[in-house]
N, C-alpha and C positions, 0 to 999 in steps of 0.2 A: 500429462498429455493423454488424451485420448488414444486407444489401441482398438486401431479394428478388430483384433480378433476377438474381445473385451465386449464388443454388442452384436447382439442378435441378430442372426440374417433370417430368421425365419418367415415365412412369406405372410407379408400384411405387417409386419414391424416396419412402426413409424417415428420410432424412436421415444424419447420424453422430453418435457423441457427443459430437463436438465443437459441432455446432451446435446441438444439443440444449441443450449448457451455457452455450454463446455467450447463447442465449436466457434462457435462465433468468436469467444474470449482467443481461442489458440489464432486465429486468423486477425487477430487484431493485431496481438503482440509480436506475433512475427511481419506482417505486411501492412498492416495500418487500416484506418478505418475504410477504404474503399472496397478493400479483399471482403469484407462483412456483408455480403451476399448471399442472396437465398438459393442460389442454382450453384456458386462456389461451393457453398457451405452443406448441400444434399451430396453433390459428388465426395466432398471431405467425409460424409459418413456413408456413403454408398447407400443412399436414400432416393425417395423420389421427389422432386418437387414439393409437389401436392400436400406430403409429407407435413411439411413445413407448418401448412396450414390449418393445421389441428391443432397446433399449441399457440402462436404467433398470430396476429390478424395482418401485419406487414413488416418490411425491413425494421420502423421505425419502432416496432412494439420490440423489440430483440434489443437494438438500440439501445435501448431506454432501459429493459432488463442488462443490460453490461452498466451503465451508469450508474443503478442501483444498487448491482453488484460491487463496484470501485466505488461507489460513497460507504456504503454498511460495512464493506471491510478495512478502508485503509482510515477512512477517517474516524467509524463508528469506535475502532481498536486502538486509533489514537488517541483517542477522549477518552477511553476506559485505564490507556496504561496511565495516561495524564492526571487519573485520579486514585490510582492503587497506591496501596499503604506504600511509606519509606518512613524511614528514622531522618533522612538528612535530606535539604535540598540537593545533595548529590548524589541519593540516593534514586530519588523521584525523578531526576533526568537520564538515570540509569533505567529506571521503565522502562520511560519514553523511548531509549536508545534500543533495548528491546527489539522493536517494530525494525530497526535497520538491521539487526541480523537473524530473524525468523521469517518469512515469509508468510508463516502462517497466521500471521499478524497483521504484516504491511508488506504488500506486494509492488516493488519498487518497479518491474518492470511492466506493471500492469498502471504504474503511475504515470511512467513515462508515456504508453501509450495512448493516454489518455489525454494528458499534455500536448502529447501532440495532433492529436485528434483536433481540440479546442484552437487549433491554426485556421482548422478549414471551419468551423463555426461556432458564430458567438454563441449561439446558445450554451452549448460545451465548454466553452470559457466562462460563460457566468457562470458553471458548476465547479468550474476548478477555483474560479477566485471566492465563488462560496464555500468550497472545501476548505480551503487558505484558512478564511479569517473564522471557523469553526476551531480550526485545529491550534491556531493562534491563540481566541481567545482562551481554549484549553488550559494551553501552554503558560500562557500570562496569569488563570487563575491561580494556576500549580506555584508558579513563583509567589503571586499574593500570597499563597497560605502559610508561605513562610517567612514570611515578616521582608521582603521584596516592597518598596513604596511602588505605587501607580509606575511611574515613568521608570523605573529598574527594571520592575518586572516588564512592561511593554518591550524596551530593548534587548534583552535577555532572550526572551521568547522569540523575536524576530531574527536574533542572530544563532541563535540554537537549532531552530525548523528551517529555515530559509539557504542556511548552512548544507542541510541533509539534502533540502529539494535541487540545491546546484548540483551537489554528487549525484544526485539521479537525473538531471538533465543533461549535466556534460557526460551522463555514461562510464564516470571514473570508477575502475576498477584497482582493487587494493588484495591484496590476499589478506587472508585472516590475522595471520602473526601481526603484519604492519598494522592493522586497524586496532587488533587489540592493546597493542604496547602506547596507542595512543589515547586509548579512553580516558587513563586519567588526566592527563594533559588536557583533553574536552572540555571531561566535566568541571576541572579548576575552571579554564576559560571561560565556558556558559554560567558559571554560578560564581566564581570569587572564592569556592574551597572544595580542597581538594577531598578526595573520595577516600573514607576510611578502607584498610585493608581489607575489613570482614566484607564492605558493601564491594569491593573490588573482588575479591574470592567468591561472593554469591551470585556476582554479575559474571562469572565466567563459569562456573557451573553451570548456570543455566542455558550457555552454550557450546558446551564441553568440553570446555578452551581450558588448557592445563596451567595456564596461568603466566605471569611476566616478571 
């Protein structure tokens, strides 16, 4: 989150476009896409209007920079985990799984805002359902590589991602232990086997989960 006391009030700062977007992103996730205003969003940093119009040319240029934003990171990092090394197909959807408990990866609340964003226009729905079948086909390649036929892997992939996208739509919250103790249970279901103990111990290292 942005902290006022964190930017410059010195006189004639107009801020950067970085803060500018910071802002924008915080007013989305918390109030939704109409909150995403240029006179909201000056008083958000104790700026002036005008401000604005140094970095931005209108609301929609801003807009468009959050779009960018939420494509490069949730999707660009879920193509990346999608193709990081593993020893096992249970390993590789262990990546993927990843993105659900870092944020510095996959920002699930900046998913959902976006989601819901794409109510009030299509054009934003054609970016989510183009996100979709990006991260899909990802998913479905990752199964190919491991010896997964066409139609295995297509349903695998679809019940795997589509699974995660209803937790972030219905908002379901889990504490850590419940979610952890469930992993391998997933990753059998998503893949047909279960996840060796070392790929289970190096999946929970890496978020600092002492283990089940």
């Amino acid at each position: 989150m942005l902290l006022m006391e964190q930017i410059p009030q010195e006189s004639g700062w107009r801020g950067s476009p970085e803060v500018w977007l910071e802002a924008a992103y915080e007013a989305l996730l918390e109030s939704g896409v109409d909150s995403v205003r240029i006179l909201p969003l000056a008083r958000r940093l104790s700026l002036s209007r005008t401000s604005f119009y140094w970095f931005f040319k209108d609301r929609e240029e801003i807009l468009a920079a959050l779009l960018t934003r939420w494509r490069e990171k949730n999707t660009g990092n879920l193509v990346k985990q999608s193709e990081a090394y593993a020893e096992s197909i249970a390993e590789a959807v262990m990546n993927i799984m990843d993105c659900w408990f870092d944020s510095s990866l996959f920002d699930s609340q900046f998913e959902f805002a976006v989601r819901s964003w794409g109510l009030q226009s299509a054009d934003v729905m054609q970016e989510v359902h183009d996100a979709d079948q990006t991260r899909l086909l990802a998913i479905t390649k990752m199964f190919q590589r491991y010896d997964f036929d066409d139609v295995s892997a297509d349903v695998r992939a679809r019940t795997f991602y589509l699974t995660q996208i209803g937790y972030i739509t219905m908002q379901s919250k889990e504490g850590i232990e419940v979610r952890m103790k469930r992993i391998s249970a997933y990753v059998e279901t998503f893949t047909g086997h279960a996840p060796r103990q070392q790929e289970l111990e190096r999946f929970f290292a890496r978020h600092a989960f002492p283990g089940v």
